[in-house]
C-alpha positions as CSV (number, residue, x, y, z in Angstrom):
1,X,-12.6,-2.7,-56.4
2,X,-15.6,-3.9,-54.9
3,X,-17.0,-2.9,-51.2
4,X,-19.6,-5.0,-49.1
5,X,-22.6,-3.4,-47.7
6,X,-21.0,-2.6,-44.4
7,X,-18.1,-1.0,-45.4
8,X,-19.7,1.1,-48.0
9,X,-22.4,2.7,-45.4
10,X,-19.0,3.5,-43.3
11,X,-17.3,5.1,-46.1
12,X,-20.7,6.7,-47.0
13,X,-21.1,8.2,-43.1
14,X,-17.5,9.3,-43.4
15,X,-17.6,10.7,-47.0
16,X,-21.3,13.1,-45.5
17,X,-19.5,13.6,-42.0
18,X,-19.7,17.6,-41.7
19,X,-17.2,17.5,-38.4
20,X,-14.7,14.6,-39.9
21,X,-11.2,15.7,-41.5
22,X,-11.4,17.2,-44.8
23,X,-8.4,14.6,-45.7
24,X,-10.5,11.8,-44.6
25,X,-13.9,12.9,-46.2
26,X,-11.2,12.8,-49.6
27,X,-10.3,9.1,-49.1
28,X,-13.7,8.1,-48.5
29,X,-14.9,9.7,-51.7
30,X,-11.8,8.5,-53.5
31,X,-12.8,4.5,-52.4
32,X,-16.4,5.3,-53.0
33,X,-16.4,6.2,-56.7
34,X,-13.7,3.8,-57.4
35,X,-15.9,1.1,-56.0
36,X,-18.9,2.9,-58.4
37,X,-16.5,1.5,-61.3
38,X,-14.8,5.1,-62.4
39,X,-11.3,5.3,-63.5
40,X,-8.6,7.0,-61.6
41,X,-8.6,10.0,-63.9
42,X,-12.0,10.5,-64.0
43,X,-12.4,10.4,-60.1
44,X,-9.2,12.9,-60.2
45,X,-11.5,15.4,-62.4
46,X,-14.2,15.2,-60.4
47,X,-12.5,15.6,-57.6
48,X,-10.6,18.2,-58.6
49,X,-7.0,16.3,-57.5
50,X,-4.4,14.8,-58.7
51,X,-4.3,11.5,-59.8
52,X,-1.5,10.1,-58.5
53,X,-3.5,11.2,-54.9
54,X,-6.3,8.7,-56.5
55,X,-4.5,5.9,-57.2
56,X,-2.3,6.4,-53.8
57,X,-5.4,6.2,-51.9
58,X,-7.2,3.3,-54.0
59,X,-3.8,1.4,-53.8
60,X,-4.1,1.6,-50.2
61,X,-7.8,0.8,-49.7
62,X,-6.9,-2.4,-51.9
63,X,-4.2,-3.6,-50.0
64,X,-5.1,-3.0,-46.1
65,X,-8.6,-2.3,-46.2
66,X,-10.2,1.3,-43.8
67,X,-6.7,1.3,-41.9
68,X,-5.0,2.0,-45.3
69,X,-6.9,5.5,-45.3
70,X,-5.0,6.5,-41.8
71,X,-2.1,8.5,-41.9
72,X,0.8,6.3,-41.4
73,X,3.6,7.4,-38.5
74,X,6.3,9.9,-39.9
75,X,9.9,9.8,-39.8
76,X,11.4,13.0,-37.9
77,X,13.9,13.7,-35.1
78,X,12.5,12.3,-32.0
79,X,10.7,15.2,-29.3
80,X,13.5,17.0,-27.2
81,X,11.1,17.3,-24.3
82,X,8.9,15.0,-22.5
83,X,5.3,15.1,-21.2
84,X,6.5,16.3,-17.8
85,X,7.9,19.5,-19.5
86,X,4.7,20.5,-21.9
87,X,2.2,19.6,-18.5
88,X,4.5,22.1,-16.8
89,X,4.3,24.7,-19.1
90,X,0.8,24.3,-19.7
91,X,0.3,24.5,-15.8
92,X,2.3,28.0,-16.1
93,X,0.6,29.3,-18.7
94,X,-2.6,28.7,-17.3
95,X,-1.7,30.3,-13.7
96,X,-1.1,33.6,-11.9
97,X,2.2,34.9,-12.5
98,X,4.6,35.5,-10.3
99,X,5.0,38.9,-7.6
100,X,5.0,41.2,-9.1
101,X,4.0,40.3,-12.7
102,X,0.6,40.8,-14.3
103,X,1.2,38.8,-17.2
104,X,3.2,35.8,-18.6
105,X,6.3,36.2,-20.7
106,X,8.0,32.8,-22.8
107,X,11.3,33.9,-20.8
108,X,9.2,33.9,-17.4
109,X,7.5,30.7,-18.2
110,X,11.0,28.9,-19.5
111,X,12.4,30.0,-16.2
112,X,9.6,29.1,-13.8
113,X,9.5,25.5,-15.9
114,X,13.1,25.1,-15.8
115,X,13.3,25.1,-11.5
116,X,10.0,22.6,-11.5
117,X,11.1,19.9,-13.7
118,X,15.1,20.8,-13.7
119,X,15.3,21.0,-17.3
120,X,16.5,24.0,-19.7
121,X,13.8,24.8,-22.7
122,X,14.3,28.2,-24.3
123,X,11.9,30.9,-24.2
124,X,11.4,30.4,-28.3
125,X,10.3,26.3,-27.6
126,X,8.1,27.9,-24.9
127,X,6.6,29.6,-27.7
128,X,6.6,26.6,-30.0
129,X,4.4,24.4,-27.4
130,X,2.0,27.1,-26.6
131,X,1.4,28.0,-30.3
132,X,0.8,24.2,-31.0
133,X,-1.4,24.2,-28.0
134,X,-3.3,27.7,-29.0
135,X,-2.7,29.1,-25.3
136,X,-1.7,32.7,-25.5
137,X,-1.0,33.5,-21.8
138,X,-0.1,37.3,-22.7
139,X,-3.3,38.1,-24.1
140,X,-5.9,39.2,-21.6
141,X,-9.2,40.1,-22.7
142,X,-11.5,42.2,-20.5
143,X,-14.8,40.1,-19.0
144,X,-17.6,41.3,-16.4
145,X,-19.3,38.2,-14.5
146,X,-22.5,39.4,-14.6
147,X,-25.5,37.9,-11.9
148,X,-26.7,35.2,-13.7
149,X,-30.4,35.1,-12.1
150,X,-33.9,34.5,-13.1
151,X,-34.4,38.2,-12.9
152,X,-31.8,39.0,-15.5
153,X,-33.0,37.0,-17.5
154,X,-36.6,38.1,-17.4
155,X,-36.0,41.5,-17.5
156,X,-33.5,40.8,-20.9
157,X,-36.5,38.4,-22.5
158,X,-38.8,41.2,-21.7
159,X,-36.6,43.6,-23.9
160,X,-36.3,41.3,-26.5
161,X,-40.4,40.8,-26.6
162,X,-40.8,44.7,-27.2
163,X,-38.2,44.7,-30.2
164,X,-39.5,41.5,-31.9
165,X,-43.6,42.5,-31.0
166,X,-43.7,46.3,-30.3
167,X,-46.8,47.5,-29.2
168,X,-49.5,48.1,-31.8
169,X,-50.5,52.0,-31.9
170,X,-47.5,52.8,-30.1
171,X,-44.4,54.2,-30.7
172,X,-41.2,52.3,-29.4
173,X,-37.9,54.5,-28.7
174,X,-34.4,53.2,-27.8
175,X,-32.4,55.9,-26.1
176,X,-29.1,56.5,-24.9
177,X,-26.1,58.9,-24.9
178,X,-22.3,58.6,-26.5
179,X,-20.1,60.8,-24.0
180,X,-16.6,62.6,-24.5
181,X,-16.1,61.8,-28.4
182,X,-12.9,63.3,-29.3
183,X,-12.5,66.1,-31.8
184,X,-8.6,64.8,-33.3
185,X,-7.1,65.9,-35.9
186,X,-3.5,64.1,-36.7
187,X,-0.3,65.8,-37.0
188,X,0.3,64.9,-40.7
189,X,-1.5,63.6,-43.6
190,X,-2.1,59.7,-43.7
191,X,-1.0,57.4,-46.6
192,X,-4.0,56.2,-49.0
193,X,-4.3,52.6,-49.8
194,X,-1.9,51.0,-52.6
195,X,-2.0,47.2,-53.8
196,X,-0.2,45.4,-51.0
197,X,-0.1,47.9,-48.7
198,X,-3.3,49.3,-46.3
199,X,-3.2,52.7,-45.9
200,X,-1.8,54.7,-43.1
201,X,-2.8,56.9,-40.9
202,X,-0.5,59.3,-38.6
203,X,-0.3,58.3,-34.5
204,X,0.0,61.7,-33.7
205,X,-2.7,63.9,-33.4
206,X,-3.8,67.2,-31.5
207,X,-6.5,67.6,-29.9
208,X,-9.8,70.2,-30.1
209,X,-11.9,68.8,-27.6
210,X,-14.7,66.9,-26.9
211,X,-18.7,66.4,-27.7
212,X,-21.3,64.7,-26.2
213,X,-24.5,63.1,-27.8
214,X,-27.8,61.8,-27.4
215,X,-29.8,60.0,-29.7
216,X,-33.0,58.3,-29.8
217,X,-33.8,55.3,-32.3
218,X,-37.1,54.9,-33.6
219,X,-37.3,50.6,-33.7
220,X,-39.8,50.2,-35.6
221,X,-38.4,52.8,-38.7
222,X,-34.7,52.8,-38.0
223,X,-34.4,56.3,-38.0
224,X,-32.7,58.3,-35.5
225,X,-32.7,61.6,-33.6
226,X,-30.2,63.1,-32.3
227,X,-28.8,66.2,-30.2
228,X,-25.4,67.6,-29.0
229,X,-25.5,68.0,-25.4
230,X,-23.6,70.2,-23.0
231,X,-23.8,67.6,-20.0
232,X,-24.8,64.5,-19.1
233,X,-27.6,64.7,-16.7
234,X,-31.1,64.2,-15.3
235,X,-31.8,68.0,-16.3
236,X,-30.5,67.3,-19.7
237,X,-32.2,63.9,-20.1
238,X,-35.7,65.2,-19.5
239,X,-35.1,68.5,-21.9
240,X,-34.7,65.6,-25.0
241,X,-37.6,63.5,-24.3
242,X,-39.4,66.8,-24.1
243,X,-38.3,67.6,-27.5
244,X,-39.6,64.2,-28.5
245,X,-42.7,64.5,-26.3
246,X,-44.1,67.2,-28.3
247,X,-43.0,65.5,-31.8
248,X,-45.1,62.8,-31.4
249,X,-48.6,63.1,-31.5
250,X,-51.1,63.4,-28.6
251,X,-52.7,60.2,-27.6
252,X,-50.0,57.8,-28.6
253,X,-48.6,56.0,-26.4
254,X,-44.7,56.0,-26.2
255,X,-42.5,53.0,-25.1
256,X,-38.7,53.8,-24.2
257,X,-35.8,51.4,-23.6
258,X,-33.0,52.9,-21.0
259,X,-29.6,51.6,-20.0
260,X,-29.6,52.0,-15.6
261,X,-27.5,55.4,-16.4
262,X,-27.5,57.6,-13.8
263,X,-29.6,60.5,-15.9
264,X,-32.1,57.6,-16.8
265,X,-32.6,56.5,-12.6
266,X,-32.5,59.6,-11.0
267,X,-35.1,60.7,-8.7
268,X,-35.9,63.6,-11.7
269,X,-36.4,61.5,-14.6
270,X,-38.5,59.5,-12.4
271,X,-40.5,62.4,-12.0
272,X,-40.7,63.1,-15.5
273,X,-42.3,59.8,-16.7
274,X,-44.7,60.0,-13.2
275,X,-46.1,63.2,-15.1
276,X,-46.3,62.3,-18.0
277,X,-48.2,59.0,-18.2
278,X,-48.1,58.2,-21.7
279,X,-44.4,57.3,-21.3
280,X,-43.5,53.5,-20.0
281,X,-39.6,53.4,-19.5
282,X,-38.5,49.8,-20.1
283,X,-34.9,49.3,-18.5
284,X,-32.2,46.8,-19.9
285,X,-30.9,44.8,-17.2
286,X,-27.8,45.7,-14.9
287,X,-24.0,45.2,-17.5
288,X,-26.5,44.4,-19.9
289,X,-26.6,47.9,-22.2
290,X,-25.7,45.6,-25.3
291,X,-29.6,45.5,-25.2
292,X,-30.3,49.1,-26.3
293,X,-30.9,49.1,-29.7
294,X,-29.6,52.4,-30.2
295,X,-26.0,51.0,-29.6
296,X,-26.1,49.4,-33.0
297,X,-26.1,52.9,-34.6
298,X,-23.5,54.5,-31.9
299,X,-21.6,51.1,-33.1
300,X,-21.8,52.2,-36.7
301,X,-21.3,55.5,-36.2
302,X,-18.1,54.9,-34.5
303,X,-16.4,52.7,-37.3
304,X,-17.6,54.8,-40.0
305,X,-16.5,58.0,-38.9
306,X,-14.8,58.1,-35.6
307,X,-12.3,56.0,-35.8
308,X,-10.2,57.0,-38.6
309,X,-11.4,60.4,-38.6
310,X,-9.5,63.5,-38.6
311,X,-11.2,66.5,-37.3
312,X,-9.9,70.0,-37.7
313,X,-12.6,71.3,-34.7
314,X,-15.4,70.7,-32.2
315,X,-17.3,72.4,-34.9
316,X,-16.2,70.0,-37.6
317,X,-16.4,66.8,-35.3
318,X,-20.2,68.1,-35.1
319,X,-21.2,69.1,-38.5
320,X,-19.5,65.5,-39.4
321,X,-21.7,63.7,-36.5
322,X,-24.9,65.4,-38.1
323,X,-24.0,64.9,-41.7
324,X,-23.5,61.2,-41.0
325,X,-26.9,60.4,-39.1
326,X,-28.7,62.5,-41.2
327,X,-27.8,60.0,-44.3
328,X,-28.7,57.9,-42.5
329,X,-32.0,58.4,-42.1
330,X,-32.7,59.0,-45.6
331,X,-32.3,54.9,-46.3
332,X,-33.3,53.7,-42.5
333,X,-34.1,50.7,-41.9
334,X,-34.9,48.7,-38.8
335,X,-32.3,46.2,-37.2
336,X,-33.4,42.8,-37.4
337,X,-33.6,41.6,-33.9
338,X,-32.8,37.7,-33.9
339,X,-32.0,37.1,-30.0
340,X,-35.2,36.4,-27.4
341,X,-33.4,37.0,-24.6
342,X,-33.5,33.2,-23.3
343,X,-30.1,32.3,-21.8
344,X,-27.5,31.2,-23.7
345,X,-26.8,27.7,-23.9
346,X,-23.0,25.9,-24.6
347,X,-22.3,23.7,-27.8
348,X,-22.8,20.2,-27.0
């Protein structure tokens, strides 16, 4: 098999292309090393496929050239519905349901298609189309349009500055607090895990309450303090940063990173950092709380221990809570801040 210079530098594109088919990169490769002079079964080794595949592909290069790489057209029973159907489902799907409904059903769609078009497709070829499509109008996924202004993203760039500089000589805190965590215990004993099977855990459960925490992160060690708290408020708020207040050494200089939560904004807290001067509060910007640091650790925190956890008290929710940061500081480390905070930017 021999190639000229033009159609080699297309099969050589094609064979390197990282967003071509992985069938198509196969062909090229296939024509490529047969052209280098290889025999079918070493190209099948090397390839790691068959080598009837090699010499199907080669055969077809041979005889009609790049268009014998293309998949040829495929015998099957011809489509039972025509474009006007799928546009009319797709223009369902991707519409407000009718009065009363707050979400899409197969059966709703097939019966909302069938008086636009006047033709009869079953709620399970509804399916079919949509699934071929990837439209899933039943799932709905919670979203917050937040303002997309020059201030929000100043503000977010400005927290991102402090986590990927901190201040030299200064100590840099991200606070925040994890509200009405639920002391559960379930009903029976779960299942462990077997081959095949995950383990299981009981739906039931009985409840023991509720605790509330805050916790401040250190950035620049990764460790973490934390405190159970009655209530969430300005009053409470203030008592933990005295706590941390006279932890840290006088004369250095404390920066803080705050969610806009009402204990954080309120007139006393305000107060608080006016007398004592050392403190510069640093606020993430409005829907933006994803920017407090600390909510990498309530993050772990949660899928380690609260969310399969079975708790027999308040008490043992608590000693739990403490056991786990606490272990946590013994190997902290701090989070490797990657994003600057510049807006985000679409694929091309």
């Amino acid at each position: 098999m021999t190639l000229d210079e033009t159609g080699r530098r297309a099969l050589q594109r094609l064979a390197a292309s990282a967003k071509a088919q992985v069938r198509e990169v196969l062909r090229a490769r296939i024509v490529l090393a047969a052209a280098d002079g290889l025999a079918n079964a070493q190209i099948a080794r090397e390839l790691d496929v068959a080598i009837n595949t090699v010499r199907k592909w080669r055969g077809r290069f041979a005889e009609r050239g790049p268009d014998g790489l293309k998949d040829t057209g495929r015998p099957g029973r011809p489509k039972m519905y025509d474009d006007r159907v799928r546009v009319a489902i797709v223009a369902a799907a991707t519409s407000a349901p009718p009065h009363p409904a707050a979400t899409w059903t197969h059966r709703a769609i097939a019966e909302q298609v069938a008086g636009t078009v006047f033709a009869a497709v079953s709620p399970s070829q509804v399916g079919r189309i949509l699934a071929d499509l990837d439209l899933k109008p039943h799932k709905v996924r919670g979203w917050l349009t937040r303002r997309d202004t020059p201030e929000f993203w100043e503000r977010a760039e400005h927290i991102c500055d402090l986590y990927r500089n901190p201040p030299h000589d200064a100590v840099l805190l991200s606070i925040d607090e994890k509200t009405a965590i639920a002391a559960r215990s379930r009903k029976h004993p779960g299942r462990p895990a077997t081959p095949g099977q995950p383990a299981r855990q009981e739906f039931e459960y009985i409840r023991h309450g509720t605790a509330s925490l805050v916790a401040a992160l250190d950035v620049r060690t990764g460790e973490v303090l934390t405190e159970v708290i009655a209530r969430n408020n300005a009053a409470t708020f203030t008592a933990f940063l005295d706590r941390i207040d006279a932890l840290i050494p006088d004369g250095t200089h404390i920066h803080v990173v705050l969610d806009n939560g009402s204990s954080h904004t309120a007139k006393h807290t305000k107060a608080w950092f006016t007398a004592h001067p050392r403190w510069t509060a640093h606020f993430t910007p409005p829907h933006a709380s994803w920017l407090n640091q600390v909510e990498l650790v309530f993050s772990a925190l949660t899928r380690s221990i609260l969310r399969h956890g079975n708790f027999a008290s308040r008490d043992d929710l608590i000693d739990k809570l403490d056991s786990y940061i606490i272990n946590r500081n013994e190997t902290a480390k701090p989070f490797r801040w990657t994003y600057d905070g510049t807006p985000l930017k679409e694929a091309a």
